[in-house]
N, C-alpha and C positions, 0 to 999 in steps of 0.2 A: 453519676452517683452523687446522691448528697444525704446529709448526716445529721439527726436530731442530738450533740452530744449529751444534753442535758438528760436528753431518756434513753440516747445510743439504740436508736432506731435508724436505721437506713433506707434507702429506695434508692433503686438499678432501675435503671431503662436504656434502649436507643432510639425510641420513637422519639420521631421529630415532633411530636405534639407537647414537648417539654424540652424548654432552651435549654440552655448552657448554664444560667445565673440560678436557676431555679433552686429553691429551698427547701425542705422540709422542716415540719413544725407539729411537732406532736405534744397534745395534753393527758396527762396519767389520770384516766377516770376508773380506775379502778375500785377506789374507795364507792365510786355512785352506783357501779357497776357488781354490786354483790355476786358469790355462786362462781364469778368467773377467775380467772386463774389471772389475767389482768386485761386491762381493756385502757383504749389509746384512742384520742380525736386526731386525727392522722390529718392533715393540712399540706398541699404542695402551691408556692409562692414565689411568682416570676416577677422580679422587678423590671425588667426590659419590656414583658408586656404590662407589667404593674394590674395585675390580676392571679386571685386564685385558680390553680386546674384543678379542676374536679374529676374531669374523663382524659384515661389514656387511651386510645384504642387498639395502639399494642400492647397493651399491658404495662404492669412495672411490678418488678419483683421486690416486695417490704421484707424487713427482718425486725421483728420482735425481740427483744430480750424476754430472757426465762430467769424464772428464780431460780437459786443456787439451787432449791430442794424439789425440784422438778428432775422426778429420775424416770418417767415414761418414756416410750420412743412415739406414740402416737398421742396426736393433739388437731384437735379443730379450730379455725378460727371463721367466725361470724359477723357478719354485717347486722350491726345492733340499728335496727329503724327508727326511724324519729317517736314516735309512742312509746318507746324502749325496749321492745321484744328485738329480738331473733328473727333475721333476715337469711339470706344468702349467706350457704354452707359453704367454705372453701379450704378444700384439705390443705394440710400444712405438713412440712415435715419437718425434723429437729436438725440444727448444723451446727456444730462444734468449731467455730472459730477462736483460737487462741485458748481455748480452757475455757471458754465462754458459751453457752446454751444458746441459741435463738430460734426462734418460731420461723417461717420463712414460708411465703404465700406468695402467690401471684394474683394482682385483681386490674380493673381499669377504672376503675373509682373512688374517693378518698371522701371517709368519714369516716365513723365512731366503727373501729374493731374491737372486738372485745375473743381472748383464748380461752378455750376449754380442751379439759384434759378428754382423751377419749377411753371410756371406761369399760371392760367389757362384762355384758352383763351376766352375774351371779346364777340366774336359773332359780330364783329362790322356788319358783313354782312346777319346779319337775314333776311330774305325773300327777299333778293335781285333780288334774282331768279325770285320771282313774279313779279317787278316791271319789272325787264327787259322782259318780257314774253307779259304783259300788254302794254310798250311802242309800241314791235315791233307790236302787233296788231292793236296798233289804228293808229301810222304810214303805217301800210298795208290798214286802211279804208280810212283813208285821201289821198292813194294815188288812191284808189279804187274812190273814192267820185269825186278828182277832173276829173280823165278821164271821169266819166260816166258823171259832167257836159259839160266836154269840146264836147263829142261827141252829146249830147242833143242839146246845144246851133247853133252844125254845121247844125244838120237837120233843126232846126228853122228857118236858113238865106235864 
């Protein structure tokens, strides 16, 4: 286990593909990272092999901090791609350590994560379907309606 305390970010593992010495090292890009609830350049650092890891391949469990006013219990976290979009979805779920929030995901590679809350959606458009269904038919009777007056009224003259 080791510990960003500056951002009190963690990572767990047992895989042997990460020594004993190893570090982590995380950057707060949140500020660059708009929309997102926060987002972190996540860096692990082995001085004994004197190289960064990039891939676990048994994985490593991270823990995120949450802000104090994060009261959801469901949250996604994202692998932000080097062009800045949205990569690779990896559910998260929330762990209460000490009075403390944190995000908490399993991945096997280390770059730019960025959280979002997960929202459920509103329905703003419930039955919308119907009404447009219903418009376009009574537009089809009104337009049905006025030819069959206009062609009545032509016999009548």
């Amino acid at each position: 286990e080791s510990k960003d305390y500056e951002n009190d970010i963690s990572v767990e593992t047992e895989s042997s593909d990460v020594p004993l010495d190893t570090s982590v090292k995380a950057e707060d890009l949140t500020i660059k990272y708009k929309g997102f609830l926060k987002a972190y350049d996540i860096d692990l650092y082995s001085g004994i092999k004197d190289e960064y890891i990039t891939q676990v391949k048994d994985g490593i469990i991270v823990r995120i901090p949450l802000p104090d006013e994060y009261d959801k219990k469901k949250l996604e976290v994202y692998h932000i791609k080097e062009d800045g979009t949205k990569g690779e979805k990896y559910k998260a779920i929330v762990e209460d350590i000490d009075g403390k929030k944190y995000a908490v995901f399993t991945t096997d590679h280390f770059s730019i994560y960025a959280i979002e809350e997960e929202f459920e959606n509103p329905n703003t458009y419930d039955g919308i379907g119907t009404s447009i269904l219903i418009g376009i038919i009574s537009l089809i009777g009104i337009i049905v309606s006025i030819i069959y007056l206009k062609k009545r009224n032509k016999i009548r003259v």
